[in-house]
N, C-alpha and C positions, 0 to 999 in steps of 0.2 A: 504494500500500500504506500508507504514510503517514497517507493524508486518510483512511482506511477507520478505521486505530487512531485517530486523531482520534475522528472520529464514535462509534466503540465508546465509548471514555473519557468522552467528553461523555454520550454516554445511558446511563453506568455511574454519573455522577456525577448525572443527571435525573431517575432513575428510584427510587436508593435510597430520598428522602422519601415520595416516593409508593408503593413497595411497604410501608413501614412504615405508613403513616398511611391509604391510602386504601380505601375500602367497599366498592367497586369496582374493585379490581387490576386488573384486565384491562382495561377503557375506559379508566380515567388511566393505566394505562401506555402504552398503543398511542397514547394523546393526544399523553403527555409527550414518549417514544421521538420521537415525527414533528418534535414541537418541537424536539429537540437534536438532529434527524436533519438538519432542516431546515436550521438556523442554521449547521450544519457545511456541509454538503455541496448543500444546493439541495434542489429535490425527487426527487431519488434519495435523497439520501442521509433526506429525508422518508419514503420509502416504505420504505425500509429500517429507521429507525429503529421507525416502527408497528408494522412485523410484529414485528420483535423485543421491543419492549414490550409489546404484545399477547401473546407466546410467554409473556414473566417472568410478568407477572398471572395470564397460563391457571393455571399450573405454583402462582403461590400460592394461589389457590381451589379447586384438588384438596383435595376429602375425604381426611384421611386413614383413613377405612376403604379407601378406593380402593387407595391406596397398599399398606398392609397385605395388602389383598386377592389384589395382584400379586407377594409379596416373596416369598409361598411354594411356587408355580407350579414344576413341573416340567415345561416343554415343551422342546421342541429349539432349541436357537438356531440362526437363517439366520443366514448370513455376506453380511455386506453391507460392497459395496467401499468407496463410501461412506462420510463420516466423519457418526457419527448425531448431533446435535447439535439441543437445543432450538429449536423455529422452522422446522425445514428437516422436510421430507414424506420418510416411507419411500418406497422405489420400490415399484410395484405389485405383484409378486411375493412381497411380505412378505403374510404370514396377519396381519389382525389379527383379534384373539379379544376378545370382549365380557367385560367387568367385571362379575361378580356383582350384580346389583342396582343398576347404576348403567349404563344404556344410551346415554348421553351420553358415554361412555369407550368406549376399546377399549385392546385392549393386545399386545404382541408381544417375543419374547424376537430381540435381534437382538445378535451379534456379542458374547455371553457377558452382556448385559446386558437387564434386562428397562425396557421404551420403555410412557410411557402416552400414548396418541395422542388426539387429533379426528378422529374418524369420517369425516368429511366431505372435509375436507383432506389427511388422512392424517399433519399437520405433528405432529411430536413435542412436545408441551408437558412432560412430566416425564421424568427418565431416573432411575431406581430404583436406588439405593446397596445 
């Protein structure tokens, strides 16, 4: 549990320059993340760190029309056992519902909150305040 909060800390602290500064959030974080994923923990703690750098960058190149688009949504929220957290995949049972205008999104109200997801993966990149 330890080496885990390590690892997080380190690509807490990896990551900041590069979500401020870099063109591409999403590649240099997933870069950076593996880098101080890496140095910490091996290549586990490498693969860990990329997805999750990879999650941050997603989460900062959202449109904020996207965003907007989702705030006002009146659907049902699924209860998901689950702790829903940037990076990690809805389970298959969740609906996800497409983004106005933006088909590279999907989106789902889960657990009182509305989650804007990757299609593909299903992994939550924003979670809607």
């Amino acid at each position: 549990m330890m080496t885990m909060r390590k690892t997080l800390v380190v690509m807490t602290v990896a990551l900041a320059p590069t979500l401020a500064l870099a063109q591409n959030a999403t590649v240099n974080s997933a870069r950076d993340g593996a880098a101080a994923g890496g140095a910490v923990a091996g290549p586990v703690g490498a693969a860990v760190g990329g997805t999750v750098g990879a999650a941050v960058g997603a989460a900062v190149d959202i449109p904020t029309a996207v965003i907007t688009s989702v705030t006002g949504v009146n659907e049902p929220s699924v209860v998901v056992r689950e702790r829903v957290v940037v990076g990690e995949p809805l389970p298959e049972y969740v609906e996800l519902r497409p983004v106005p205008r933006y088909s590279e999104y999907r989106y789902a109200v889960v657990n009182n909150q509305r989650v804007i997801v990757e299609p593909r993966t299903r992994r939550v990149i924003r979670i809607v305040e």
